[in-house]
MMTF fields as JSON, N, C-alpha, C and O atoms, coordinates in Angstrom:
{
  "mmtfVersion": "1.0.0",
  "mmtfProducer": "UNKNOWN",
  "numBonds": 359,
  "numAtoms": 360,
  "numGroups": 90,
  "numChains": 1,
  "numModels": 1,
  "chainsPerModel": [1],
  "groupsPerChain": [90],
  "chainIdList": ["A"],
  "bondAtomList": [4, 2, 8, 6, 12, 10, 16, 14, 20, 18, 24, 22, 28, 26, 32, 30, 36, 34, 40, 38, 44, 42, 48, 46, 52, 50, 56, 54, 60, 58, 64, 62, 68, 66, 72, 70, 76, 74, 80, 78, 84, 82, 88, 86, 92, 90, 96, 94, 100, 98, 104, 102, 108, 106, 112, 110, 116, 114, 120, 118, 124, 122, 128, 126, 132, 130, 136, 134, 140, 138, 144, 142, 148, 146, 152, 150, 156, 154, 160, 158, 164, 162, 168, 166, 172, 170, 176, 174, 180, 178, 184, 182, 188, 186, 192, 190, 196, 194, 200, 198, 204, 202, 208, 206, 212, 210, 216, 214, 220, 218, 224, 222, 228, 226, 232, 230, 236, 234, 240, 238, 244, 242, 248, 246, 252, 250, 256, 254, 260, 258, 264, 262, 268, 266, 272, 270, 276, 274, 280, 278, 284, 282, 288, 286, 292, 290, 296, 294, 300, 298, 304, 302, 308, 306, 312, 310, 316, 314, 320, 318, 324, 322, 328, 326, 332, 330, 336, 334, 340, 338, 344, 342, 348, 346, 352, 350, 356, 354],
  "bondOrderList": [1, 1, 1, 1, 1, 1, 1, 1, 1, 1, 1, 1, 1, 1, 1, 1, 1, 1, 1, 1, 1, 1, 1, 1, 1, 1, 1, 1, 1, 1, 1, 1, 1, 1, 1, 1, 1, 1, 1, 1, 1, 1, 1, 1, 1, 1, 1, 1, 1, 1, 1, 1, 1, 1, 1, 1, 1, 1, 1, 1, 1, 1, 1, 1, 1, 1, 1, 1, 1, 1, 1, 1, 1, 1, 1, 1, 1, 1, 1, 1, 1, 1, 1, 1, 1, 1, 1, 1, 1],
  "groupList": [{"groupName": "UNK", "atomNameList": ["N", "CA", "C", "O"], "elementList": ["N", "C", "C", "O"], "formalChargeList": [0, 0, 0, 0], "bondAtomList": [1, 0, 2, 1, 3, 2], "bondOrderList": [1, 1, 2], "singleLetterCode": "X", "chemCompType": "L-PEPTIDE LINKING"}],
  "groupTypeList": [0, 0, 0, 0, 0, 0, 0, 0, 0, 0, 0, 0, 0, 0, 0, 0, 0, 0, 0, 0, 0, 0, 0, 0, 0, 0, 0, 0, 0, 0, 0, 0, 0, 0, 0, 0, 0, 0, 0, 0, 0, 0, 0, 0, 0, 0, 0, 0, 0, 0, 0, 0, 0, 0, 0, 0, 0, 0, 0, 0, 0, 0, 0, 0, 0, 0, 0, 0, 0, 0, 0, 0, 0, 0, 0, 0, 0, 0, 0, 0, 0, 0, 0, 0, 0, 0, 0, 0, 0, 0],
  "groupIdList": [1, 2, 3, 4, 5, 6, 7, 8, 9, 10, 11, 12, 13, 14, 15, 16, 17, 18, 19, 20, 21, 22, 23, 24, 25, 26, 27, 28, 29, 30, 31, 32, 33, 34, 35, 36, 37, 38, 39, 40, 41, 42, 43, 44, 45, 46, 47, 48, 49, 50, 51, 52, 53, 54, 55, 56, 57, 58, 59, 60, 61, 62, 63, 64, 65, 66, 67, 68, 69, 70, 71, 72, 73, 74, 75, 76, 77, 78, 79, 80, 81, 82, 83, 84, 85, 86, 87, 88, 89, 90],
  "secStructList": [7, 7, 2, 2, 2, 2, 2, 2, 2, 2, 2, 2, 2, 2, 2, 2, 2, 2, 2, 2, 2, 2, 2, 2, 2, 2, 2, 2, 2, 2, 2, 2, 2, 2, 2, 2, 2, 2, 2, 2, 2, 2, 2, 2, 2, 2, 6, 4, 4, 4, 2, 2, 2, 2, 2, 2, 2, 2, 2, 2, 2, 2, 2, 2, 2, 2, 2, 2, 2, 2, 2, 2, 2, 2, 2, 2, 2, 2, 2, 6, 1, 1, 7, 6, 6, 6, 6, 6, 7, 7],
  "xCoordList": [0.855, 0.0, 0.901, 1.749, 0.924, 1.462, 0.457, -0.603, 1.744, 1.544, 0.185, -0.548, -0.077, -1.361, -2.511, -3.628, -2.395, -3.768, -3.579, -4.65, -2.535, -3.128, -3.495, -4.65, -3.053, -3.646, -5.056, -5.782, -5.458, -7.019, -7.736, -8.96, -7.24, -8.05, -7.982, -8.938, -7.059, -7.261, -8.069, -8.62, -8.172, -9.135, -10.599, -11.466, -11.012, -11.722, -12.896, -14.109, -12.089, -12.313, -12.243, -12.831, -11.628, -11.769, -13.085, -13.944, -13.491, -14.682, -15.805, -16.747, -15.667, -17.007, -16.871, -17.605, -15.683, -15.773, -16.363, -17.345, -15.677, -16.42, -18.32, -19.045, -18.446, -19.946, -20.416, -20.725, -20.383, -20.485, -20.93, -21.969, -19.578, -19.449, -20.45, -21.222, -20.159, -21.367, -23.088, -23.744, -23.412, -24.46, -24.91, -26.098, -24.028, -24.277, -24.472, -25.461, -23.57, -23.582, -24.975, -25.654, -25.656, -26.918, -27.641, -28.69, -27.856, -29.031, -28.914, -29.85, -28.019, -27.514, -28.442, -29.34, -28.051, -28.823, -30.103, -30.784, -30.446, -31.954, -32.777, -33.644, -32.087, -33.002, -33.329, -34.375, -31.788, -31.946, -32.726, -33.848, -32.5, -33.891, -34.978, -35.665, -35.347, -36.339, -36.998, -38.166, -36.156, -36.157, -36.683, -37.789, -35.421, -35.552, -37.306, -38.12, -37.194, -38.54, -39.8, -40.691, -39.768, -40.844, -41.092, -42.073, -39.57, -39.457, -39.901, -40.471, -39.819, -40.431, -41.229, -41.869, -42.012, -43.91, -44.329, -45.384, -43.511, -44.504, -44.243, -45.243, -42.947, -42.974, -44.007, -44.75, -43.855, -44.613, -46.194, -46.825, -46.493, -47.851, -48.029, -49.007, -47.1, -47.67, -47.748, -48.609, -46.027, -46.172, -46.185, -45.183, -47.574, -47.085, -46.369, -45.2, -46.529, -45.761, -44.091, -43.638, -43.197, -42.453, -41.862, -40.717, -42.831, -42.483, -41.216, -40.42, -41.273, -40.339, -38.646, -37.588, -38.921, -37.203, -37.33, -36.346, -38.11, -37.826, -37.365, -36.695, -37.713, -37.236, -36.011, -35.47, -35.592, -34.297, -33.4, -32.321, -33.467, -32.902, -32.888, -31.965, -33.592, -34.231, -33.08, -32.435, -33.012, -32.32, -30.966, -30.22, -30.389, -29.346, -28.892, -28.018, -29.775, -28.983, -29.093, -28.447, -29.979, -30.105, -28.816, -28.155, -28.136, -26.978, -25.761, -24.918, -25.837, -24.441, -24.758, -23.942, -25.851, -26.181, -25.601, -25.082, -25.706, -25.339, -23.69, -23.292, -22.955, -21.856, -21.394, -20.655, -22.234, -21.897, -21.735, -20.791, -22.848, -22.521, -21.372, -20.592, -21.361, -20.447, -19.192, -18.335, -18.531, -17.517, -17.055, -16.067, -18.165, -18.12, -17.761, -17.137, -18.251, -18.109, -16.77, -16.133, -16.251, -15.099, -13.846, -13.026, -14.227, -12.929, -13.188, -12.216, -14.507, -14.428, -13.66, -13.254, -13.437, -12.597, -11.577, -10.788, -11.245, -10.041, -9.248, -8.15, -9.959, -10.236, -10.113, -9.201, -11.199, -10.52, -9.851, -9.975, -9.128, -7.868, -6.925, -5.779, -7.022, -5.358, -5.38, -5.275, -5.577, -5.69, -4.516, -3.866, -4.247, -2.523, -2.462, -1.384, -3.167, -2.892, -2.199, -1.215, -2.331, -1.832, -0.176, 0.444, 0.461, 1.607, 2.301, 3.163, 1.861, 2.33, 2.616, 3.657, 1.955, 2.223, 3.627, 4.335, 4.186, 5.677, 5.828, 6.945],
  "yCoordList": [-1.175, 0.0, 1.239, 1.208, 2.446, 3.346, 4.334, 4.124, 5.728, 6.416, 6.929, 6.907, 7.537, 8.255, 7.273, 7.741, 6.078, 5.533, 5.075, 4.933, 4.905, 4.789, 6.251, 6.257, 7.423, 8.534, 8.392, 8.371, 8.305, 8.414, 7.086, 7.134, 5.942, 4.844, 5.797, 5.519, 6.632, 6.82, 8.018, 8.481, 8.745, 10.003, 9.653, 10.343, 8.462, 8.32, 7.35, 7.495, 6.575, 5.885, 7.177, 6.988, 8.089, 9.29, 9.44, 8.901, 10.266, 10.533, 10.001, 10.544, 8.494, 7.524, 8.045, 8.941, 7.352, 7.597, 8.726, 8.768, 10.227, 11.032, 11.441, 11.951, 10.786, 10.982, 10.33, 10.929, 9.025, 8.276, 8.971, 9.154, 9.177, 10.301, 10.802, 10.572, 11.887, 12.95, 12.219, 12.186, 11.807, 10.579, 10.03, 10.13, 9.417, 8.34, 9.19, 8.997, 10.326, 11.299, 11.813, 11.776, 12.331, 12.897, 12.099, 12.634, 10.828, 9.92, 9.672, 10.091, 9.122, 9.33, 10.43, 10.144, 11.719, 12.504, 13.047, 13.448, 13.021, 12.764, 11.529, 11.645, 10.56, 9.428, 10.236, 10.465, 10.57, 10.716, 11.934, 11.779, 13.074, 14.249, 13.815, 14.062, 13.152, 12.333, 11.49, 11.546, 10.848, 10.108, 11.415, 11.54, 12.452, 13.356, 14.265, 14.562, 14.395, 14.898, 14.412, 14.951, 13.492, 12.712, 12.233, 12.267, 11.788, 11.721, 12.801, 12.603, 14.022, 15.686, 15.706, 16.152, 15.228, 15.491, 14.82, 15.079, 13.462, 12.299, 13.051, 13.268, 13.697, 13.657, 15.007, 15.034, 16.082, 16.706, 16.755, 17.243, 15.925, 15.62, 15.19, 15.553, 14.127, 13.507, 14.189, 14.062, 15.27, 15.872, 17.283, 17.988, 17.698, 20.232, 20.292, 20.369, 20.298, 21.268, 21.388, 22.255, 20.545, 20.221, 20.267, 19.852, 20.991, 21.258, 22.661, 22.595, 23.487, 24.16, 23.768, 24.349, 22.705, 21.965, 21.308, 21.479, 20.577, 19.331, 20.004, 19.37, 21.146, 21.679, 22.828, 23.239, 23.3, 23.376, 22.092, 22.434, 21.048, 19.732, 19.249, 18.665, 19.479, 19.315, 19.757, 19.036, 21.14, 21.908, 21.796, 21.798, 21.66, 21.126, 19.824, 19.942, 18.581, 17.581, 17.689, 16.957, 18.679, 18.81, 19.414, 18.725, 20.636, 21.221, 20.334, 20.51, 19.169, 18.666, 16.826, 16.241, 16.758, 16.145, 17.071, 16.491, 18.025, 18.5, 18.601, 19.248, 17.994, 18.037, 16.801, 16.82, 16.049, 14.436, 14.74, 14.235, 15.699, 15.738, 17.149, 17.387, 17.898, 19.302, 18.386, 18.6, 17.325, 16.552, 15.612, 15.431, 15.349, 14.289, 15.278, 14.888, 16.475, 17.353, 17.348, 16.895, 17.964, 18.195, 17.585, 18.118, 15.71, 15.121, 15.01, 15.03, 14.905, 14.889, 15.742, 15.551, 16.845, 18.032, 17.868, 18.736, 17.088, 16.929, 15.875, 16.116, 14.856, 14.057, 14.273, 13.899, 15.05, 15.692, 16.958, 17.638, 17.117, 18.709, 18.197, 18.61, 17.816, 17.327, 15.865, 15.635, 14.708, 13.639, 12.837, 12.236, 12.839, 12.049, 10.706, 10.216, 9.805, 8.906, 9.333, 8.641, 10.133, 10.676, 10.846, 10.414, 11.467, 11.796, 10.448, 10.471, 9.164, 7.861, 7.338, 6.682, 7.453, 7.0, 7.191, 8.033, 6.329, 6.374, 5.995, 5.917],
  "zCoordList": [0.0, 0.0, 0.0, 0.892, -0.875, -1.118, 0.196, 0.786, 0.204, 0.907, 1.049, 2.038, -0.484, -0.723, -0.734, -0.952, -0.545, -0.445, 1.403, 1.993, 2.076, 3.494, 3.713, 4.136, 3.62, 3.632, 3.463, 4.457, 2.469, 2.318, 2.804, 2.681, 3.316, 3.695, 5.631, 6.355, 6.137, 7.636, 7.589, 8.588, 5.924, 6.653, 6.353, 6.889, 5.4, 5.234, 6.668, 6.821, 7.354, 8.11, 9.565, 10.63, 9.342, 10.767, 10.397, 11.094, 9.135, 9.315, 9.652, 10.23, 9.141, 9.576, 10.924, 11.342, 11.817, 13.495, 13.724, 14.465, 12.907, 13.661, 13.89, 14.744, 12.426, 12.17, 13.591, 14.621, 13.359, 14.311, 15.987, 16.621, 16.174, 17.295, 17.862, 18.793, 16.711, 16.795, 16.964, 18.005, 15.905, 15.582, 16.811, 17.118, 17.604, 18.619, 19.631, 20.337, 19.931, 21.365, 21.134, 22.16, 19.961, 20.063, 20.065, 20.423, 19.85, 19.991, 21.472, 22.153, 22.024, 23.547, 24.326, 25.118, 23.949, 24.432, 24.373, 25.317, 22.876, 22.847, 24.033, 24.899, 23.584, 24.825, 26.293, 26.902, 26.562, 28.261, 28.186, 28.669, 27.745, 27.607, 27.71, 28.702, 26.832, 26.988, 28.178, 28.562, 28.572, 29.974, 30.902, 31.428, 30.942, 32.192, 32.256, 33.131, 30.969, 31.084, 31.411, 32.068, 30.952, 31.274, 33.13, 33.874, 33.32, 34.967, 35.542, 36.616, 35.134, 35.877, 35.785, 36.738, 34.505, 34.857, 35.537, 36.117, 35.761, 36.511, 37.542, 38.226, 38.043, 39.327, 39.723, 40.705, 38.724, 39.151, 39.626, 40.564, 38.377, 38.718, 39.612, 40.264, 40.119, 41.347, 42.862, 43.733, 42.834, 43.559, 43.217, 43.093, 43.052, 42.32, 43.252, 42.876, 44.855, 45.249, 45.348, 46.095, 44.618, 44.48, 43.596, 43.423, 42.604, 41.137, 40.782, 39.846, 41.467, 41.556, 42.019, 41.778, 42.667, 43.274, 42.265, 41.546, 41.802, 40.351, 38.965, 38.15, 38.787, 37.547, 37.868, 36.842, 38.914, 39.351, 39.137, 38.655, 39.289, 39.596, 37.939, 37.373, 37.621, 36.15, 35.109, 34.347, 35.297, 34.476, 34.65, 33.672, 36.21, 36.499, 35.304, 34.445, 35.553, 35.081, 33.524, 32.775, 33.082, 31.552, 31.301, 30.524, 31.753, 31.769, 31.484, 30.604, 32.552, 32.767, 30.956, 30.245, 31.048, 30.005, 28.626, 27.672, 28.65, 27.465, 27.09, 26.121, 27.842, 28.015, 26.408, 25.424, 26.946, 26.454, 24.752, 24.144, 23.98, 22.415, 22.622, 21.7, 23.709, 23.009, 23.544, 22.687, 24.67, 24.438, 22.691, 21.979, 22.718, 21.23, 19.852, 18.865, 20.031, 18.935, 18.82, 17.869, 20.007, 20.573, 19.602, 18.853, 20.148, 19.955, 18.134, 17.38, 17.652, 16.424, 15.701, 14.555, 16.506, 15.851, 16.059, 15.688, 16.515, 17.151, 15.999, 15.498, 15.767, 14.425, 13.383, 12.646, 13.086, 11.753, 11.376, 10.357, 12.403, 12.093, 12.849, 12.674, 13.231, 13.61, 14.289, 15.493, 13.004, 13.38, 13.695, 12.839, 15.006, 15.371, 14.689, 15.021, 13.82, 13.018, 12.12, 11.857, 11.605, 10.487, 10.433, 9.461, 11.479, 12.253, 12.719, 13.598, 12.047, 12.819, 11.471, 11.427, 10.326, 9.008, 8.507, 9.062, 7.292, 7.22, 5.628, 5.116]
}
């Protein structure tokens, strides 16, 4: 295998990963949104007066959830601009 084709067999294969990545971290997070919300109405409904600490608590873990795709973005970028495979080739 010549240079220029492992070149393009590792950037081609970064990108799947990164799609991926990205892809998988937001389905990830769609679910649990999903989850969380639904857990707040039940709880609210069941308990109103409590509804004000539950969506404090709420918004909290939505916050730290959102971490999970802006991490994944992250390394994707990381992936494709300065992919250290690349730097290992010879």
């Amino acid at each position: 295998m010549d240079h220029t084709t492992a070149i393009a067999q590792v950037l081609s294969m970064t990108v799947i990963a990164a799609g991926l990545l990205i892809g998988l971290g937001a389905l990830g997070t769609a679910i649990g949104f999903a989850l969380l919300g639904g857990k707040f109405l039940e709880g609210a409904s069941r308990q109103p007066e409590l509804a004000n600490m539950l969506q404090t608590k709420m918004f909290l873990v939505a916050g730290l959830l959102d971490a999970v795709p802006i991490i994944g973005v992250a390394i994707a970028l990381l992936l494709l601009f300065a992919n250290p495979v690349l730097g290992n080739l010879h």
